[in-house]
Legacy VTK file of the C-alpha trace (Angstrom):
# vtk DataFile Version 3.0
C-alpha trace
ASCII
DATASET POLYDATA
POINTS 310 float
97.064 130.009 90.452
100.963 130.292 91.049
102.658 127.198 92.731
102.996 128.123 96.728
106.927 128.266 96.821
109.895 130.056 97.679
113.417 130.081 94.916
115.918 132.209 95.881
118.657 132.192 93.123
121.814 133.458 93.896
120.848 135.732 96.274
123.887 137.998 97.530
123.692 141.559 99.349
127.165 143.526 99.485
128.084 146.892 101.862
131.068 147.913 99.963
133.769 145.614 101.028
131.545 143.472 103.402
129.654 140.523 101.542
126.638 139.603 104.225
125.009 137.383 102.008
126.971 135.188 99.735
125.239 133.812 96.076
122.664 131.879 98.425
119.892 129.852 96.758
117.431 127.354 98.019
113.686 126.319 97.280
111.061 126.400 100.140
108.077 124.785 99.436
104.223 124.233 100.722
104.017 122.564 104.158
108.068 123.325 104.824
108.933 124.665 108.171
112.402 126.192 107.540
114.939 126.834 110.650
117.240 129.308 109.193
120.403 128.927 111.316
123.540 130.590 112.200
125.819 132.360 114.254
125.292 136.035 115.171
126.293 138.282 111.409
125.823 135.363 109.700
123.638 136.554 107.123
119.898 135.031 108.667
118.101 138.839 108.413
119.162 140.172 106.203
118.511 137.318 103.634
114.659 137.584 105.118
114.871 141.389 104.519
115.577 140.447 101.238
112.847 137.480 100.889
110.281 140.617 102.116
111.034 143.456 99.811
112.450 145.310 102.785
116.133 144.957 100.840
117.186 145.174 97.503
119.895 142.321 96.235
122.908 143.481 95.214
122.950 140.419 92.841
120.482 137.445 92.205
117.037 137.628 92.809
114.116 135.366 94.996
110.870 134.297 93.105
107.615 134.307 95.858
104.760 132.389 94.545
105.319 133.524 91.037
106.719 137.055 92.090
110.024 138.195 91.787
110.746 140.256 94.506
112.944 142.578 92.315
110.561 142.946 89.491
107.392 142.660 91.165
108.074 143.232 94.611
104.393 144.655 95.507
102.958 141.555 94.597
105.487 139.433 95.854
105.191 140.943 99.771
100.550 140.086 98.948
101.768 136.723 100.023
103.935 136.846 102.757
103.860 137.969 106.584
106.473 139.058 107.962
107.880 139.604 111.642
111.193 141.554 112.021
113.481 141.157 114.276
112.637 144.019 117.151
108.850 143.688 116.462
108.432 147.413 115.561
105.229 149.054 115.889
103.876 152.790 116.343
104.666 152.879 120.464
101.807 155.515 120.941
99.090 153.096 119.329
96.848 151.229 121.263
97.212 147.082 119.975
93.716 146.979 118.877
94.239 150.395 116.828
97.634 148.971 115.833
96.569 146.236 114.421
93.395 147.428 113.140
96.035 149.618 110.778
97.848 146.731 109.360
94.468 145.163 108.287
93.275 148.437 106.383
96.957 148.644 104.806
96.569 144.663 103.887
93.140 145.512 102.113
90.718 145.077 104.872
87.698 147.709 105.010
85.095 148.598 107.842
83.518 145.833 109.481
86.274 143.068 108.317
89.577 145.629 109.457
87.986 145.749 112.852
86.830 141.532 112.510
90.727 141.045 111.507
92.178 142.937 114.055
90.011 141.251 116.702
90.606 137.295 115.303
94.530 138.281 115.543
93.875 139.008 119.121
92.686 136.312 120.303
94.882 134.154 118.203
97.565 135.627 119.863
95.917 135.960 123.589
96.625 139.351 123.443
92.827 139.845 125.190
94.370 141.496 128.173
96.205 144.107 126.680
94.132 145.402 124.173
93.515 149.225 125.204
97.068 149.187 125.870
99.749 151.519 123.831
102.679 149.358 122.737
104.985 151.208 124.099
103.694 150.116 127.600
104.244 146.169 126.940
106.648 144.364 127.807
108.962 142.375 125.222
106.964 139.210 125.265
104.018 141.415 124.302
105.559 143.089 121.809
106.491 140.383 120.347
102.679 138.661 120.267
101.966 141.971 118.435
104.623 141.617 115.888
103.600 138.375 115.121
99.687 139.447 115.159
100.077 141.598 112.546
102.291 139.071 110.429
99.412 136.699 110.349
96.423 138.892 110.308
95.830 138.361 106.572
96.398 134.776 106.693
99.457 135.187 104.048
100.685 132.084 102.245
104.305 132.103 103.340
105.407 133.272 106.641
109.148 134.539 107.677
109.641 134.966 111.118
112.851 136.447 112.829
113.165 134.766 116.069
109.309 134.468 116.625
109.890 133.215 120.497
112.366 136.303 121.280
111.376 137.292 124.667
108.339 135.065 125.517
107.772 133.102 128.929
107.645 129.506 128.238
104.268 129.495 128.234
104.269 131.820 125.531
106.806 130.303 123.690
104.291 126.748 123.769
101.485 129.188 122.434
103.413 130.269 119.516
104.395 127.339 118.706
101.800 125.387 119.000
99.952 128.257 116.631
103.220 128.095 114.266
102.693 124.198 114.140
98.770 124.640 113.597
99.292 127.078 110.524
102.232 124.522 109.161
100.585 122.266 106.273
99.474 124.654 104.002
101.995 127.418 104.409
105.343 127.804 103.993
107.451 129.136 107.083
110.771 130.431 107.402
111.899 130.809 110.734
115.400 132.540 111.834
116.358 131.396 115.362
119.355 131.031 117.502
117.122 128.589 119.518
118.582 125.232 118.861
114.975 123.916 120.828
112.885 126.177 118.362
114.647 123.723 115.622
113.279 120.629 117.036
110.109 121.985 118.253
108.963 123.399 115.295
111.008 122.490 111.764
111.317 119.823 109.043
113.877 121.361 107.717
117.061 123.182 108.905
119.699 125.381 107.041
122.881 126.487 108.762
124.568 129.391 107.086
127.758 131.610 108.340
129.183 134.487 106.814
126.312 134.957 104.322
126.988 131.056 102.822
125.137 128.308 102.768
126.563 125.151 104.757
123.744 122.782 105.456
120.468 122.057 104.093
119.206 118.561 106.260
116.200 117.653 107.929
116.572 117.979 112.297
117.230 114.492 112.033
119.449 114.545 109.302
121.911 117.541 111.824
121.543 115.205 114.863
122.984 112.034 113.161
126.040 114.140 112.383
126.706 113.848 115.754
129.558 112.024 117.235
126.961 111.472 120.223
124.182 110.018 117.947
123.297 106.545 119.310
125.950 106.932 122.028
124.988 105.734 125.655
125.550 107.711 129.103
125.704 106.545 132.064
125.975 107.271 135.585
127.893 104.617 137.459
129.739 104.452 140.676
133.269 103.216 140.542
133.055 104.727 136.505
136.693 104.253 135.815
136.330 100.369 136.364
133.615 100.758 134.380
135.173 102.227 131.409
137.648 99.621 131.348
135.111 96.802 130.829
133.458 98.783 128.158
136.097 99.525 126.237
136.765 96.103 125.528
132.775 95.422 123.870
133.268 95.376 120.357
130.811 97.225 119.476
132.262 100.040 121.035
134.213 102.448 119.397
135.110 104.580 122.256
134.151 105.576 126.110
135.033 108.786 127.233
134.433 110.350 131.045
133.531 113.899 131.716
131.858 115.520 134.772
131.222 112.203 136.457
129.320 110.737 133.225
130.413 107.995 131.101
129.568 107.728 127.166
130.490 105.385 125.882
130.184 106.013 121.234
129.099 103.146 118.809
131.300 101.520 116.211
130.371 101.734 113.211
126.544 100.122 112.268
126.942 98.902 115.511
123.725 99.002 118.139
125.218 99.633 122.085
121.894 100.090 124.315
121.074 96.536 125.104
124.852 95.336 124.986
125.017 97.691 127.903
121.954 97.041 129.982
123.137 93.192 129.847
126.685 94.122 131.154
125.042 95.988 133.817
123.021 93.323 134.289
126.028 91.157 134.519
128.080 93.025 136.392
125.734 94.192 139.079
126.793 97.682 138.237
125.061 100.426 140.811
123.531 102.438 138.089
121.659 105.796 138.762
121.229 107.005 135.271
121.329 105.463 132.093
120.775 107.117 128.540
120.840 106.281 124.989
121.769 110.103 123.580
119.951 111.248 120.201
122.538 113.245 119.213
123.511 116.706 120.319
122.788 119.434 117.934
124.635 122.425 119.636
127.919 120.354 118.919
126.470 120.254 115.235
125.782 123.585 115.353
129.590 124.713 116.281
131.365 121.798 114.286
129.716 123.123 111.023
129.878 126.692 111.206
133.218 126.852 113.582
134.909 123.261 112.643
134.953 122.196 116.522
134.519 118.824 118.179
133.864 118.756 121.582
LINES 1 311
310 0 1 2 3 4 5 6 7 8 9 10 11 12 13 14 15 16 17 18 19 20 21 22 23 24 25 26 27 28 29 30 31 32 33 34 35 36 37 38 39 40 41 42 43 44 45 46 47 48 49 50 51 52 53 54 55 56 57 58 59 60 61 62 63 64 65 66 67 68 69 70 71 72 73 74 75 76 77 78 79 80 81 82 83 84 85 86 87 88 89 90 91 92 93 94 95 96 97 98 99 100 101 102 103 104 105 106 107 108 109 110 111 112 113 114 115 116 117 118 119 120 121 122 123 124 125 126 127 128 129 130 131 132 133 134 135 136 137 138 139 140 141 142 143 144 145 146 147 148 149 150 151 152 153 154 155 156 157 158 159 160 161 162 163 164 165 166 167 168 169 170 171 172 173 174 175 176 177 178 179 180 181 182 183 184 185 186 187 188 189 190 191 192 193 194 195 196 197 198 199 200 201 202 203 204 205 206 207 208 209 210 211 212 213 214 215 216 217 218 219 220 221 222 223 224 225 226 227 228 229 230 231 232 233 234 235 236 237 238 239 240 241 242 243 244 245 246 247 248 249 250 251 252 253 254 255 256 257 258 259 260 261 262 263 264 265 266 267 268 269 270 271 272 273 274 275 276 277 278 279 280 281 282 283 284 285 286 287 288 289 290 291 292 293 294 295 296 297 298 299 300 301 302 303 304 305 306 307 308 309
């Protein structure tokens, strides 16, 4: 049995003059949750159009669970689901029909097509919609569908372009939650522009822009790259009084005041929470919000693949 895992070597895809993807390579393997990140052209589809057999490299080449998808691209795209961004269908099918389809194409015959079709369903509480041709959904539905489909044969590696495009919150928990569920023995590459999706739902994050590779971290790993990471806001009244008697801790590096908030950053190895809460303390500062930040991973986000601070 081949090793569940994703290599892409060197993958690059070329339209004439434009390079989209750039000699990218990276492992994925069982129980990985990949958020595939980056700015709008940056390279995210069509590297999973590649990953799917749905594009041909111009150069390098990806190996699926033993497969290449060059060489043996039929057997490659056995293991993998795969929802496209648009979540195309056949608009005059019914769901139920729809989907019954992708489980004959998969292999299913009979009795199991029709026991597939219904399981995706229901894992997708599509229940109410049914008898329903696709074209009549709304995006949020169409969406469920696309993603149906994509796990109907319960493939071993899943790649998902934006999976939540469209939903309700509500929907966006379900899928989730489902995403989560499925998690530990898959592998699951997931293209967002949902900075939320990334925390929600990945253990591992990879920024690219302009078809490159930039980052390859853990969630945690991105947010302590930010400037903000173990910083403390606060919401004080007289906050320019305040700033001054901050400034002076030493284990602050620097306080800054925007919008009527005060953060005040770290120095380095340096803990600030409780050195605060006893100046407040202290002081008798009148204090109506107080916050030890995480880290902020949309200033991540645009340092790395733009090179600004905010």
């Amino acid at each position: 049995m081949n090793e569940l895992k994703i290599e892409a070597r060197e993958l690059c895809k070329r339209y004439g003059n434009l390079v989209a993807v750039d000699q990218l390579s990276f492992d994925v393997g069982a129980g990985e949750v990949l958020g595939f990140l980056g700015p709008n052209g940056a390279g995210k589809s069509t590297t999973m159009k590649m990953l799917t057999g749905f594009l041909t490299p111009t150069s390098g080449t990806a190996v699926v669970n033993g497969h290449d998808i060059v060489n043996d691209s039929l057997a490659a795209r056995r293991c993998i689901g795969y929802l496209p961004e648009g979540a195309p269908g056949y608009g005059e099918m019914t769901v139920r029909k729809f989907l019954e389809f992708i489980a004959r194409v998969r292999g299913f015959q009979g009795k199991a097509a029709l026991d597939a079709a219904a399981a995706a369903i229901e894992r997708l509480n599509l229940r109410s919609v049914p008898e329903q041709p696709i074209e009549t959904l709304s995006k949020g539905f169409k969406r469920r569908v696309g993603l149906a489909q994509a796990i109907l044969h319960d493939p071993q590696v899943l790649i998902l372009d934006e999976p939540t495009d469209g939903l309700d919150p509500n929907q966006k928990h379900e899928v989730r939650r489902l995403i989560r569920d499925m998690s530990s023995e898959k592998i699951i590459v997931i293209s967002t522009h949902l900075l939320e999706e990334v925390h929600a739902l990945c253990n591992r994050a990879m920024i690219i822009s302009d078809g490159s590779l930039l980052v390859d971290d853990t969630p945690a790993g991105l947010i302590g790259r930010s400037r903000y990471h173990n910083a403390v806001t606060l919401v004080v009244e007289q906050p320019e009084r305040v700033a001054s008697v901050l400034s002076e801790l030493p284990e602050a590096r620097k306080v800054e005041l925007r919008e009527g908030e005060l953060t005040v950053f770290p120095a380095e190895g340096k803990r600030l929470f409780e050195v605060i809460t006893d100046a407040i303390r202290e002081n008798g500062w009148a204090v109506s919000e107080l916050r030890l930040e995480a880290g902020r991973l949309d200033e991540v986000f645009r340092q790395i693949t733009r090179g600004e601070v905010s």
